[in-house]
C-alpha positions as CSV (number, residue, x, y, z in Angstrom):
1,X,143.5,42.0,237.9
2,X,144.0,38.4,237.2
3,X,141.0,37.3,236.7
4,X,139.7,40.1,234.5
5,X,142.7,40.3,232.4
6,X,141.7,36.5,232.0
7,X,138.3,37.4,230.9
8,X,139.3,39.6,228.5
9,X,141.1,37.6,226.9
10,X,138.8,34.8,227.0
11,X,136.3,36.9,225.2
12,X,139.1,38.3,222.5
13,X,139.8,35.1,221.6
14,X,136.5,33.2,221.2
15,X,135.3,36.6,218.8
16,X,134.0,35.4,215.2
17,X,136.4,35.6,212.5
18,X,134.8,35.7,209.0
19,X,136.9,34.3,206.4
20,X,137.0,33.2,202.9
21,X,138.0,29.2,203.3
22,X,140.8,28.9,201.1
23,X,143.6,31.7,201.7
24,X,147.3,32.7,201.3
25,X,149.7,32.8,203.5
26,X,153.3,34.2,202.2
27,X,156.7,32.9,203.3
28,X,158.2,35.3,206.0
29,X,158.6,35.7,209.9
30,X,155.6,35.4,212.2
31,X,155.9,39.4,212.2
32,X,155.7,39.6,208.2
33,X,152.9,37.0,208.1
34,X,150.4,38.7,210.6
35,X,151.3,42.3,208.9
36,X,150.5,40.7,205.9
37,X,146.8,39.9,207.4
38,X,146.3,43.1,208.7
39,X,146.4,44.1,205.3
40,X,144.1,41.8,203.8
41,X,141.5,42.8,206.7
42,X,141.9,40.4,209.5
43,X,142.1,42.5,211.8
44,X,145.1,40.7,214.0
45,X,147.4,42.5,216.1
46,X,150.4,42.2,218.7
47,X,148.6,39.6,220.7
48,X,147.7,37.8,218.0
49,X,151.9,37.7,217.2
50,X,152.5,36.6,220.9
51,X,150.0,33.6,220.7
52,X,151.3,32.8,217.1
53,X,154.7,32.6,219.1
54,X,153.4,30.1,221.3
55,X,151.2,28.0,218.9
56,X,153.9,27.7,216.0
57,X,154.6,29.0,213.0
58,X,151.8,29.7,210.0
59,X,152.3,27.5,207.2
60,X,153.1,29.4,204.5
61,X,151.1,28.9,201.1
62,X,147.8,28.4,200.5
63,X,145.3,27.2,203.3
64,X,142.1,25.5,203.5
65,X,140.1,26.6,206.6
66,X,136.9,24.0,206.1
67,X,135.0,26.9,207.2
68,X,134.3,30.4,206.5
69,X,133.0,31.4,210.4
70,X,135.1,30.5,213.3
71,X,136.6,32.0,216.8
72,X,140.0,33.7,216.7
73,X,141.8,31.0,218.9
74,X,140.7,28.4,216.0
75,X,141.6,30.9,213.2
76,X,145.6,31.6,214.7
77,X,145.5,27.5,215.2
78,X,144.1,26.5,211.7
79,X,146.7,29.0,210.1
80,X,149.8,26.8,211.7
81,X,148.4,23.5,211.0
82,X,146.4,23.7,207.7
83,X,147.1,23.0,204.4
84,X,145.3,23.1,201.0
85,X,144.3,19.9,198.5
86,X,145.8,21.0,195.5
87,X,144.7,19.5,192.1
88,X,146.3,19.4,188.7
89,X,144.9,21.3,185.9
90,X,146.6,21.8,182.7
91,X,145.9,24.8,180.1
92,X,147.7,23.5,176.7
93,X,149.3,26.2,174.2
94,X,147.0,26.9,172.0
95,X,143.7,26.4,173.7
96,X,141.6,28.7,174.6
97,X,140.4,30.0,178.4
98,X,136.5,29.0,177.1
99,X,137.6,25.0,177.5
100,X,140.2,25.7,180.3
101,X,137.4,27.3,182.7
102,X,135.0,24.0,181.8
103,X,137.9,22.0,182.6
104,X,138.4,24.2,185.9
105,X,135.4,23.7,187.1
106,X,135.2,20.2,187.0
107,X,138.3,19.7,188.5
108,X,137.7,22.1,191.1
109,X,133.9,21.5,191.6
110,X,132.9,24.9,191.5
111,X,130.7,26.9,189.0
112,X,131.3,27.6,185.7
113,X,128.6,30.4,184.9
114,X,130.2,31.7,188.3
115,X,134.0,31.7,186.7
116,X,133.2,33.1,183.4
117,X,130.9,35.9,184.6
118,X,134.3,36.5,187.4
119,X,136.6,35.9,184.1
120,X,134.7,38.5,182.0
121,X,134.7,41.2,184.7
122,X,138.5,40.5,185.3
123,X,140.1,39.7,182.2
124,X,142.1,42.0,180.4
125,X,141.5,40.9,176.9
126,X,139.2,38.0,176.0
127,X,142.3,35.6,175.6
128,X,145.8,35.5,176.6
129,X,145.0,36.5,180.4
130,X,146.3,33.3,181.1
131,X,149.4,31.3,180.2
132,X,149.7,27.5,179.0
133,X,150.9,25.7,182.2
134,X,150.2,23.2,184.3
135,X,148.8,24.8,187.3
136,X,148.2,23.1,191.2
137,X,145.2,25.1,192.2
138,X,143.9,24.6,196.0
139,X,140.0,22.7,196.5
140,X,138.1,24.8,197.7
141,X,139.1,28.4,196.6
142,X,136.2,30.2,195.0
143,X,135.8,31.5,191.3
144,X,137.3,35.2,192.0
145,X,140.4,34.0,194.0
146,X,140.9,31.2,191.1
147,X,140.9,33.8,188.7
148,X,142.2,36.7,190.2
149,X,145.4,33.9,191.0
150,X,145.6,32.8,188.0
151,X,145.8,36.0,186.0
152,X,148.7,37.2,188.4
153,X,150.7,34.7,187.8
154,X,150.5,35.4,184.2
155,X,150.9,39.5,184.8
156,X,154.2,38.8,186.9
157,X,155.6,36.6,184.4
158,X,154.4,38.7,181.2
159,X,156.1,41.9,183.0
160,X,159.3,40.2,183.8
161,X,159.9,39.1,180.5
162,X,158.5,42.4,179.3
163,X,160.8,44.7,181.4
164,X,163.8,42.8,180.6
165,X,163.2,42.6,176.4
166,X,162.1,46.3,176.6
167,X,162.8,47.8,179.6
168,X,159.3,48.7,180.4
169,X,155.9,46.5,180.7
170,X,153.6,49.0,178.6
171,X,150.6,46.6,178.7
172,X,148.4,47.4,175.8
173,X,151.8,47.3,173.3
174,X,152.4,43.4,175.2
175,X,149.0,42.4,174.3
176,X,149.9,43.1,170.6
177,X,152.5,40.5,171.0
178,X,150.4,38.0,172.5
179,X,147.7,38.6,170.3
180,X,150.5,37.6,167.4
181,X,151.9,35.0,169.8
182,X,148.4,33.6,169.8
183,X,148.0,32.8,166.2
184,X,151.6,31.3,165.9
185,X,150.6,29.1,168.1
186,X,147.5,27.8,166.1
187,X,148.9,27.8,163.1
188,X,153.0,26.3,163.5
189,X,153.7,22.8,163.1
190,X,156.3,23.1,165.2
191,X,158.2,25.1,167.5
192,X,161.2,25.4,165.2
193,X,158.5,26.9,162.7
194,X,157.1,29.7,164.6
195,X,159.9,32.6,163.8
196,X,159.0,31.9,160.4
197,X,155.4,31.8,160.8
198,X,156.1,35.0,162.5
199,X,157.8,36.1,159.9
200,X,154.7,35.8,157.7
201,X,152.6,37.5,159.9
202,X,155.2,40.4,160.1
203,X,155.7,40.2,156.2
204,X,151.8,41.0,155.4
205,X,151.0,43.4,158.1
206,X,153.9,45.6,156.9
207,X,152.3,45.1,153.4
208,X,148.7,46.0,154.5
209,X,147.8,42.3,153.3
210,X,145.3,40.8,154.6
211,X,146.3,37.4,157.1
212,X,144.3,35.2,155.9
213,X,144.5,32.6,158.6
214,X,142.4,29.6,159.9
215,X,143.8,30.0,163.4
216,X,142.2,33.0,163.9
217,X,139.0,31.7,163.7
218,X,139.9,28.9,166.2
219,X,138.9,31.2,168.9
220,X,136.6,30.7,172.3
221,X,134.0,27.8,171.4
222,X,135.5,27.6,167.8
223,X,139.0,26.3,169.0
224,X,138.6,22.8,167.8
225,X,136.0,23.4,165.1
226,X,137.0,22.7,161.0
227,X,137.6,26.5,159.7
228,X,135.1,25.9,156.6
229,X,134.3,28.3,153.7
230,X,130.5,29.0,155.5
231,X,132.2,30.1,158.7
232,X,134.6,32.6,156.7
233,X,131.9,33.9,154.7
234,X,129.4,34.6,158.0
235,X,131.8,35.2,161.0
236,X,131.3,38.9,161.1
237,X,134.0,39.4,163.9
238,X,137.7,40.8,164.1
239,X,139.0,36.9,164.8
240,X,137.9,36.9,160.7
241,X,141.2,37.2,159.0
242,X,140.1,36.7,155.5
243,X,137.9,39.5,155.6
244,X,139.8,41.9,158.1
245,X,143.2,43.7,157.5
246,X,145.3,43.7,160.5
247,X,145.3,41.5,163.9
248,X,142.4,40.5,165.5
249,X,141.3,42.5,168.6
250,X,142.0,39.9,171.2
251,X,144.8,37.4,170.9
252,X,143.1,33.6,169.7
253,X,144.3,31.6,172.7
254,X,146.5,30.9,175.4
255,X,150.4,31.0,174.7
256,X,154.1,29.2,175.5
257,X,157.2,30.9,175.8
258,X,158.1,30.0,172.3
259,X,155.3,31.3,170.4
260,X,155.9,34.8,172.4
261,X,159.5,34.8,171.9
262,X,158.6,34.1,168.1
263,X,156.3,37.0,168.1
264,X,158.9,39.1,169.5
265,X,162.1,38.1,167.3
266,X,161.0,37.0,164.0
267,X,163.5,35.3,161.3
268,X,164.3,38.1,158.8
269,X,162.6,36.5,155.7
270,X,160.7,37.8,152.4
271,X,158.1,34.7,152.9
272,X,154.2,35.5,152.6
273,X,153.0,32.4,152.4
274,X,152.6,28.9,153.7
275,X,151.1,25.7,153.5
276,X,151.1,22.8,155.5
277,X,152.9,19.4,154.2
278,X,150.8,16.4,152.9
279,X,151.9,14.9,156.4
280,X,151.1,18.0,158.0
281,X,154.0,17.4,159.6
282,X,155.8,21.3,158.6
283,X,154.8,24.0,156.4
284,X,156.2,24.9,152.9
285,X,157.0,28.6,153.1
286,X,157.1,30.9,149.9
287,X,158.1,34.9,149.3
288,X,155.4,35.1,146.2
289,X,152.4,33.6,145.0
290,X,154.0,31.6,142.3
291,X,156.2,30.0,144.2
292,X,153.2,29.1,147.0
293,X,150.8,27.9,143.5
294,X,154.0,25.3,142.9
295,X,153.6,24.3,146.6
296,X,150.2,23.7,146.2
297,X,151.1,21.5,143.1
298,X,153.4,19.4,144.9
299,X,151.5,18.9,147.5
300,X,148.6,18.0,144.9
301,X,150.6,15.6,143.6
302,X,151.8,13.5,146.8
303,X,148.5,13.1,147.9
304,X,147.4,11.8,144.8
305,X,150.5,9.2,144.7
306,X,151.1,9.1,148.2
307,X,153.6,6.3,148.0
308,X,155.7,8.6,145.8
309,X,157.4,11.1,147.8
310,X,159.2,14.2,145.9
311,X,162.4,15.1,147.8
312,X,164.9,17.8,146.9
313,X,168.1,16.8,146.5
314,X,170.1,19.1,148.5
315,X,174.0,19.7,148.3
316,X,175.9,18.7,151.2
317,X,178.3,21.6,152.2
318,X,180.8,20.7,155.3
319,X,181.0,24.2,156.9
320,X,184.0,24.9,159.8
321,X,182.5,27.5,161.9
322,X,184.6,29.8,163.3
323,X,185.2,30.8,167.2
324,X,183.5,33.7,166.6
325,X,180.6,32.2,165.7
326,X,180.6,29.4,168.3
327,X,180.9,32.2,170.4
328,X,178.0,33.9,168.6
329,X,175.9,31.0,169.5
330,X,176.6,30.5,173.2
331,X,175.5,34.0,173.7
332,X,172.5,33.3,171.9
333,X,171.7,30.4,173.6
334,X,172.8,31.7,177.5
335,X,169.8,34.3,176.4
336,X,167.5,32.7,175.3
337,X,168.0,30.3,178.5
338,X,168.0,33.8,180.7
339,X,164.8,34.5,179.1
340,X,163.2,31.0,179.7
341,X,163.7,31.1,183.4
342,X,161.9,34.5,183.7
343,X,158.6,32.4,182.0
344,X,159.3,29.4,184.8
């Protein structure tokens, strides 16, 4: 009995195991972790747990194998011992995923007609599926587990923030917000700007204006291009504000937490304008188009004299704020914080 039960297992454990090369493994008991792999088709079972027991404990994270083909006893082995290169590959607010997945598959060395054709298939809208971060992805995972990783992290963290704000995570009513989001983020200055911006946005909407926007056009391949009068006259598609009422159909580009937040809680303004400073430094904002003509004037005017710089003298009011309003502001301020940590 001995001796067979010896051959049996012999033969068990020297069966072929086929196996992407890079894979996850979540934190958790030794249990937890091979349940876990039954579910993702392993097929691995109590005595699999027992010789986990005996080997040590799976590394938890993600695992490079080397190899795709291997026996079972070098599978349970490689799971306790392995770990992943990871490399460093940043996605900056406001660019958009058709740079990023270049930039991906440079870094990563893997193909790139390969992780667009995955991105197309998977991808929710044509932007926004992913959110500016810096992200360590593993060497050696292949274009549908890049992707498919990449676009969950962004789902979990656009549902947190979601179900917290509204209560629910109704996807295609998110999107809108990104899609907003997105163009705050092409066209502020600044973070401080973007409610306003927002604001704008808001403003003409709700007026059935037309946008009117560069950044829309700043989208896919065109994210770094000069927005000139030929490309507004020919670009026949929705990313054309000056010719389209409403938001485009897809947000423009990827986005931070502050240009979603903006999107979300505009400042209560009347503005429907603005234009960036001669510095470009900040926009000038303005509620009617005389107001934004006298903007354009100034502006006019310090780039002619650029040495003279016109400055409005503003009166210096000391205001004691109350303890209500200190209190006010802490609030504020713990939830915006609260918020923050659900986009970490």
């Amino acid at each position: 009995m001995f001796l067979v039960s010896v051959i049996v297992l012999a033969f068990y454990f020297t069966q072929e195991v086929n196996t992407p090369r890079v894979i996850f493994i979540p934190q958790g008991s030794s249990n937890s972790i091979i349940t876990n792999l039954d579910k993702n088709h392993y097929e691995v079972n109590s005595l699999d747990k027992i010789m986990l027991r005996l080997i040590g404990k799976p590394q938890s994270g993600w695992i490079d194998l080397k190899t795709t083909k291997m026996a079972k006893m070098e599978f349970l082995y490689k799971i306790t011992t392995s770990k992943a290169a990871l490399k460093k590959v940043t996605l900056i607010p406001g660019e958009t995923y058709y740079f990023f997945l270049q930039d991906i598959a440079k870094t990563l060395n893997i193909s790139t007609s390969k992780l667009f054709e995955t991105y197309s298939k998977l991808a929710y809208k044509k932007d926004g599926n992913i959110i500016a971060d810096t992200y360590y992805l593993p060497f050696g995972m292949n274009e549908e587990q890049l992707i498919k990783h990449l676009f969950s992290i962004t789902e979990k963290k656009y549902r947190k923030l979601s179900e917290t704000i509204f209560g629910e995570y109704n996807k295609k009513n998110w999107y809108n917000y990104v899609t907003i989001a997105s163009i705050i983020q092409k066209e502020s200055a600044s973070k401080q700007e973007m409610p306003k911006v927002s604001s704008v946005i808001y403003n003409r909407l709700k007026k059935n204006m037309k946008l009117q926007m560069d950044g829309t056009l700043n989208y896919g391949k065109y994210s770094h291009k000069k927005v000139t009068p030929s490309m507004i006259r020919n670009d026949q598609s929705s990313y054309n504000t000056y010719k389209n009422r409403g938001l485009p159909d897809h947000p423009v580009s990827a986005i931070e937490f502050e240009s979603i937040k903006a999107a979300i809680f505009p400042v209560k303004s009347n503005y429907l304008y603005f234009m960036k400073s001669s510095d470009g430094s900040r926009h000038d904002f303005a509620s009617t188009y005389a107001e934004h003509k006298k903007n354009i004037a100034n502006i006019k005017k310090q780039r002619r004299n650029p040495k003279r710089k016109i400055v409005k003298k503003k009166k210096v009011v000391k205001k004691v704020e109350s303890s209500k309003t200190i209190k006010k502001q802490r609030t504020k301020l713990s939830q915006d914080e609260k918020l923050r940590n659900l986009w970490k």
